[in-house]
C-alpha positions in Angstrom: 101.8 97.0 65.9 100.3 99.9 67.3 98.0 99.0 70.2 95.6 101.1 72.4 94.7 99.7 75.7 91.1 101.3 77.1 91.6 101.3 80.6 95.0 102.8 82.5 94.2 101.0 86.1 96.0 98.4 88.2 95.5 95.9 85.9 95.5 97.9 82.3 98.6 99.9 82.8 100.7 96.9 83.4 99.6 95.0 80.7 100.0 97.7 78.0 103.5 98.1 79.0 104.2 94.2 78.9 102.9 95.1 75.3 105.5 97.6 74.8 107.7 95.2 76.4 107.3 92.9 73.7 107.9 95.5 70.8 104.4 97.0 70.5 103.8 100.9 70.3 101.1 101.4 72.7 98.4 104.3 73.6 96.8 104.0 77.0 93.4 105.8 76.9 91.7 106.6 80.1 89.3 109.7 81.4 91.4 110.0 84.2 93.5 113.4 83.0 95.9 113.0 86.1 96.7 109.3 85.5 97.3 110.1 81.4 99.5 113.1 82.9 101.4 111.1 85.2 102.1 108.1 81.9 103.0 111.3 80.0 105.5 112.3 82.1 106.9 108.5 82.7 105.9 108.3 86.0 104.3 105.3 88.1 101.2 105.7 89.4 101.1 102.4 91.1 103.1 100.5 93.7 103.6 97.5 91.5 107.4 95.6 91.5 109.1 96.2 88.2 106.5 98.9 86.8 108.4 101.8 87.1 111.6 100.6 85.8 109.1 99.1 82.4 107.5 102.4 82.6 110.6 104.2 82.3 112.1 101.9 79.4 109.4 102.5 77.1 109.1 106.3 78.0 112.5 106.8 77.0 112.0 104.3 74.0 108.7 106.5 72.8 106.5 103.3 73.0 104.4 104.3 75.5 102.1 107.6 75.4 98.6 108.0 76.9 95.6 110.2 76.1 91.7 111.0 77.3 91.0 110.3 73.4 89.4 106.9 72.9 88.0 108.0 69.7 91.2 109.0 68.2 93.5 106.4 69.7 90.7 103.9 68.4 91.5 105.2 65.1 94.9 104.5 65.2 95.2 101.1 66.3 95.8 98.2 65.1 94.8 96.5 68.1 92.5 97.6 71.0 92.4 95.7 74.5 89.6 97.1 76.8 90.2 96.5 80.9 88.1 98.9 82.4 85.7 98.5 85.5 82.6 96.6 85.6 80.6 97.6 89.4 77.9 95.9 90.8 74.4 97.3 90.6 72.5 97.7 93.7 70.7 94.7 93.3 74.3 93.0 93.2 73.5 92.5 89.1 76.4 93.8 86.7 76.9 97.0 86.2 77.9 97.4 82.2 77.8 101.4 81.9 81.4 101.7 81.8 82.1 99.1 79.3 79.6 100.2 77.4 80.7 103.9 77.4 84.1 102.9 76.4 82.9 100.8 73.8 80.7 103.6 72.2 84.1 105.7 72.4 85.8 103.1 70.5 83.0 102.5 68.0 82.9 106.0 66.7 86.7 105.6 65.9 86.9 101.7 64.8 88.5 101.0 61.8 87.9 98.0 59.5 90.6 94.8 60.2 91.0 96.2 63.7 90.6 93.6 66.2 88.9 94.1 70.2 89.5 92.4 73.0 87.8 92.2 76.0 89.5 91.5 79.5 87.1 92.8 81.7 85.2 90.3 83.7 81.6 90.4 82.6 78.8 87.5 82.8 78.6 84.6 80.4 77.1 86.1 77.3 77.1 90.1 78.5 80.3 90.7 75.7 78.2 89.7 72.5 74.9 90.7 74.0 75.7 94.6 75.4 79.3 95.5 74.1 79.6 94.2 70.6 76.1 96.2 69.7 78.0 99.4 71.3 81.0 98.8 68.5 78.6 98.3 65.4 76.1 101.0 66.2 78.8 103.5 66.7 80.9 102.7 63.7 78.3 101.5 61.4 80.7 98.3 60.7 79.8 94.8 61.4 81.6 93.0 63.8 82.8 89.1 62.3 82.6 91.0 59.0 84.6 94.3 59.2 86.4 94.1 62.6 87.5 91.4 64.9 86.3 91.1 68.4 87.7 88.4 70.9 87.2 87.9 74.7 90.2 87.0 77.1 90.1 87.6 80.7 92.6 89.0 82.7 94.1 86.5 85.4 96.9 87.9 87.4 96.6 90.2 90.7 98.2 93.2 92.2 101.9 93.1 93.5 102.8 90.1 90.8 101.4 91.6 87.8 104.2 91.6 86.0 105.4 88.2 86.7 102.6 86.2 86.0 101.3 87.8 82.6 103.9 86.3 81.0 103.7 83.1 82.3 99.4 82.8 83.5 98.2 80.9 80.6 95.9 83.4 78.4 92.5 82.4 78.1 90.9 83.6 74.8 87.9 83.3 72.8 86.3 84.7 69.8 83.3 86.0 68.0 84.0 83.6 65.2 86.9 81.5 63.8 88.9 84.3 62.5 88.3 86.7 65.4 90.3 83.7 67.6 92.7 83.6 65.5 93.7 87.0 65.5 93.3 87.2 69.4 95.6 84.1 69.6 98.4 85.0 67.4 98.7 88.7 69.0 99.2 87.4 72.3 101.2 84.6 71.7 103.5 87.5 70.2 103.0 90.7 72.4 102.4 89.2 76.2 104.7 85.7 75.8 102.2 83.7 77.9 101.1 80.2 77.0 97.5 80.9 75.0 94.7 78.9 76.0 92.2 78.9 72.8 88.7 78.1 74.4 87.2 78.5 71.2 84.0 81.2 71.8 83.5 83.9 73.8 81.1 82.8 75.8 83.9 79.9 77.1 86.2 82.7 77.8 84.2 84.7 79.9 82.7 81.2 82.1 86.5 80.3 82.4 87.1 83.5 84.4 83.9 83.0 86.2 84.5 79.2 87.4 88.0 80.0 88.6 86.4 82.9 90.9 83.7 81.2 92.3 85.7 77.8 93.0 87.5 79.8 95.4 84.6 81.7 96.8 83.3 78.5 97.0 86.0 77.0 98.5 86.7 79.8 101.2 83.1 79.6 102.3 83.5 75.7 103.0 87.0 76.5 105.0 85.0 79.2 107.1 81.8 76.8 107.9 84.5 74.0 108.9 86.1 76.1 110.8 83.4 77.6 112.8 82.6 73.9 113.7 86.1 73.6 115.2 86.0 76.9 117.3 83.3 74.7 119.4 84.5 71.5 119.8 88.0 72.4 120.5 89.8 71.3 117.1 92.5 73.3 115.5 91.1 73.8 112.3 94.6 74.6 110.3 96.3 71.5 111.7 93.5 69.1 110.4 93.3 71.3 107.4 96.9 70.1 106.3 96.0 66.9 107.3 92.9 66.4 105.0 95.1 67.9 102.4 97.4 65.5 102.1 95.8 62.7 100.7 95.5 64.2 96.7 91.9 64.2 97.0 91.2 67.3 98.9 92.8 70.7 98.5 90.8 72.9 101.3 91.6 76.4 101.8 92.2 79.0 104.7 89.8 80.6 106.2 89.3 84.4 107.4 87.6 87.1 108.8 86.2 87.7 105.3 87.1 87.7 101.5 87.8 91.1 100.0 89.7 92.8 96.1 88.0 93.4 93.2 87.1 89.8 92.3 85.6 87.2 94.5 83.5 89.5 96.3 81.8 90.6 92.9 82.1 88.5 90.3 80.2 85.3 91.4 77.3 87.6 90.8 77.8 88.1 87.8 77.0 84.3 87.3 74.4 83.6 90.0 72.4 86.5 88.2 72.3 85.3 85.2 71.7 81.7 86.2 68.4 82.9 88.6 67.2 84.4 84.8 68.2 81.3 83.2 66.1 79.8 85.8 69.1 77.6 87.0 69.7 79.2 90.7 73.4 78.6 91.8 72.5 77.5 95.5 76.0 76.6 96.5 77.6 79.4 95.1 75.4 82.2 96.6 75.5 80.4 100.1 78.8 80.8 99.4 78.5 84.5 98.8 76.4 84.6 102.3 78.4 82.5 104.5 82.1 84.8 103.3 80.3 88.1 104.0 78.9 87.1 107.4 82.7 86.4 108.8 82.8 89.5 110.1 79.4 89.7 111.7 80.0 86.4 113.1 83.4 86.6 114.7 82.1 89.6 116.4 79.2 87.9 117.7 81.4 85.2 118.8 83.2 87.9 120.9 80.4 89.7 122.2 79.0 85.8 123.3 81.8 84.7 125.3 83.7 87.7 126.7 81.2 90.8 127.0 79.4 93.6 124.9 81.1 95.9 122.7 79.0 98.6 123.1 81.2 102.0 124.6 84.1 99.7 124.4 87.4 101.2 122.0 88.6 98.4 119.4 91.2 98.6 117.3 91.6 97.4 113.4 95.2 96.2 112.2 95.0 96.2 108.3 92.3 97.6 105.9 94.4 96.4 102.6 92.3 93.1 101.2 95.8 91.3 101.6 98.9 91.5 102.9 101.4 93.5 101.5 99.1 95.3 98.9 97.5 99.0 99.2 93.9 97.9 97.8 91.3 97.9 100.3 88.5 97.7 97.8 85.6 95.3 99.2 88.3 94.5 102.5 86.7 93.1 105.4 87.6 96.2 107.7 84.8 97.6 105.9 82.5 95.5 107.6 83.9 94.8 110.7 83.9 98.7 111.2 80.1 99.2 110.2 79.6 96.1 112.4 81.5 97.5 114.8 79.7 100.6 114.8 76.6 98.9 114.8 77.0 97.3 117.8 78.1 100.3 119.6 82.2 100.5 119.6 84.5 102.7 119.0 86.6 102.4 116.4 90.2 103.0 115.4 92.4 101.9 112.5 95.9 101.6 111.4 97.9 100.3 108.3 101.4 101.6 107.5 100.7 101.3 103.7 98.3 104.1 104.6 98.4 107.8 105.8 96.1 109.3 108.3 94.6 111.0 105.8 93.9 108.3 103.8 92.6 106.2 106.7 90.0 109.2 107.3 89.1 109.4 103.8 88.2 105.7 103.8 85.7 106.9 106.5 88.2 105.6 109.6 89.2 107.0 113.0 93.0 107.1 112.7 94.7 105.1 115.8 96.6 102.7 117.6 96.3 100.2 120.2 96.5 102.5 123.3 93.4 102.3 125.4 91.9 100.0 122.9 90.7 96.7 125.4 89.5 94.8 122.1 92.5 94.6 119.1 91.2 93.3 115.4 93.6 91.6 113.1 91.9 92.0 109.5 95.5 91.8 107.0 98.3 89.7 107.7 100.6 92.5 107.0 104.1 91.8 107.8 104.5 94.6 109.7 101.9 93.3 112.2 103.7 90.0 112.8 105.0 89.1 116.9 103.1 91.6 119.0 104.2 91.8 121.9 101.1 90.3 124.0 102.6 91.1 127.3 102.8 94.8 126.6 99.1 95.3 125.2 97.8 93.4 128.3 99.6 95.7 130.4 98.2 98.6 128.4 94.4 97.6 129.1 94.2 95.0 125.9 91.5 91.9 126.7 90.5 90.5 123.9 92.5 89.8 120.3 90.6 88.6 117.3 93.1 87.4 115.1 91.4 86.8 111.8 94.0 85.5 109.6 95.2 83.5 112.4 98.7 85.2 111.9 99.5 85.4 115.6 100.3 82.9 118.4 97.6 81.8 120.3 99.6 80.3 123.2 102.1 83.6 123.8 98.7 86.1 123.5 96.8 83.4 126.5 100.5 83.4 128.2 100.5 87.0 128.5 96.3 87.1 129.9 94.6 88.2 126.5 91.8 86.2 125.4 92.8 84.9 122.0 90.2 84.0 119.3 91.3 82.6 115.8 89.5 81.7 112.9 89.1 77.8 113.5 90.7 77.8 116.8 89.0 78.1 120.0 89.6 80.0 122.4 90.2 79.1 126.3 86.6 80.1 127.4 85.3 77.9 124.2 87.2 74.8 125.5 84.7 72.3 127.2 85.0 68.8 127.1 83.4 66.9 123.8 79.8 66.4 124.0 78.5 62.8 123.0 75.1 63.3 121.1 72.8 62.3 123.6 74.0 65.3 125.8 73.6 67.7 122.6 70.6 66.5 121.8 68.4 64.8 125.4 65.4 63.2 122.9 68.1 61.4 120.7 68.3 57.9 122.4 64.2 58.2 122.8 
């Protein structure tokens, strides 16, 4: 089987070498020269666990190569799987240039019996309405009659690639019958993971869409709880296990905001298309609003109860989305640093998975806690785990916002430094609980 995987990212290059893994001969096309240089040569261009040993099998084997050809790798291939980008537009609509300039790259090197496969997300419908067209008017075949195109997206995330695409059931669906088939059969043989036949495309791509804004979803209701705790004195995470334990609910953890390449963007995809449809997705863009206000808010929520930020020096711990990974695409330290900005502050930033220079070519201040009298937590990275409280107060720190609540609230208020969690009040938020006819004076009238 000789398989060319469009698309040499985070997500691509791992999946063609669980290909070659599995006994395929795979081509990984990209535009990126440097990237196809460095796959040439056998060497990783990602921190992902296990890649670089896979890489290294299959250099040595001669089952992995890469090229800036689509055309020609097209041409070759039995099987092409296309995971490149899909952006945001700057009315927050899809963005389907890439895909589409890929899939006129493929078209003009298609062959009949060949079969596609989509993994990139896209919204319900976009596959058979903008990328299939791309493949038949650039090959003059007709797709369902010549070739073979299927939809399945992909489902795993950075730092446990490798693990989970062979056991993260594989969503597929096809343009017909036959193209579903095809799609199911090759992964069941070439990836090892369960294989989920949804039947059409169009089922694929919502499957992908559901499970991304469930969470958004999901997130959002965890932060609105929890901003209702951080007033009336409840510990938000203890009552959140507590809720969870009856089978019914499964609430999740709340934060300073929701970043990666996935929830951040692709509920859009979906609330666009529904506002066309004429079917507006209320929940799931309040969603979308009340996640990318966290940062905003917990700064407010600073600024209300200790002092302004304006002239004042804070410092950012983390701008990786999550712990332990070097992504900071859509990361909340983003936002908390234009916010931050905004408001007047000073701003400094550290994360050891990054260098200075990196940090500066993000568009941060390189830094550390020293002189800083406000400290930001925005990733739980393990390296950021047991400050030492005691140490920073001595040094001038006031104020921590921990916003993955990763720290100790009692040792930082133990030490002087005015602690504020997600979901946990802080001591100047503790007052005694209201009754509602002292929140409200009219409501026993």
């Amino acid at each position: 089987m000789k398989i060319t995987v469009v698309g040499g990212g985070r997500m691509g290059l791992p999946l063609a070498c669980m290909f070659g893994k599995h006994g395929a001969s795979v081509t990984v096309s990209d535009i990126n020269q440097v990237l196809v240089n460095s796959i040439h040569t056998g060497v990783c261009p990602y921190e992902e666990p296990g890649l670089p040993e896979l890489m290294g099998d299959l250099h040595k084997a001669g089952r992995l190569s890469a090229t800036t050809n689509t055309r020609k790798a097209s041409s070759e291939s039995d099987v092409i799987v296309v995971i490149v980008p899909a952006h945001l537009t700057s009315d927050r609509d899809i963005n389907f240039s890439i895909l589409q300039m890929a899939s006129e790259e493929i078209g003009k090197g298609l062959q009949p019996g060949t079969l596609v496969v989509y993994e990139t997300t896209v919204a319900v419908g976009g596959t058979r309405r903008c990328l299939i067209p791309c493949l038949e008017q650039n090959s003059g075949l007709k797709a369902g009659v010549d070739f073979y195109v299927a939809y399945s997206p992909e489902r795993v995330k950075a730092n446990h690639v490798l693990a989970r695409l062979e056991t993260t059931p594989k969503v597929v669906g096809g343009l017909d019958a036959a193209s579903c088939a095809k799609a199911v059969a090759f992964y069941g043989q070439y990836l090892g993971a369960p294989v989920d036949d949804v039947g059409t495309i169009e089922a694929a791509e919502m499957a992908k869409l559901l499970g991304m804004l469930y969470r958004d979803v999901n997130i959002a209701l965890a932060n609105e709880f929890a901003a209702f705790c951080e007033v009336s004195g409840v510990d938000f995470e203890r009552v959140r296990q507590a809720a969870n334990t009856d089978g019914e609910a499964n609430l999740l953890m709340p934060g300073i905001g929701v970043g990666g390449h996935c929830v951040p963007v692709y509920p859009y995809f979906l609330t666009r298309e529904s506002r066309r449809l004429g079917l507006p997705q209320r929940i799931s863009e309040a969603a979308r609003e009340i996640n990318d206000y966290q940062p905003a808010r917990q700064l407010e929520r600073v600024e209300a109860r200790w002092q302004s930020l304006k002239g004042e020096k804070v410092h950012i711990m983390g701008l990786g989305f999550r712990p332990g990974v070097k992504v900071d695409i859509f990361s909340p330290t983003y936002a908390l640093r234009d916010e931050l900005q905004r408001l007047g502050a000073r701003v400094t930033l550290e994360d050891p998975y990054y260098s200075n220079e990196e940090l500066r070519d993000a568009g941060f201040e390189p830094g550390s806690t020293d002189r800083a009298r406000v400290v930001v937590l925005s990733t739980a990275h393990k390296e950021f785990a047991d400050p030492d409280f005691a140490a920073w107060r001595k040094a001038g720190v006031e104020v921590v916002l921990d916003g993955r609540n990763f720290w100790n609230q009692h040792e930082a208020e133990a030490a002087g430094v005015l602690y504020f969690g997600i979901g946990r009040s802080s001591r100047v938020e503790r007052t005694p609980p209201q009754t509602a006819a002292t929140m409200n004076p009219t409501y026993n009238r």
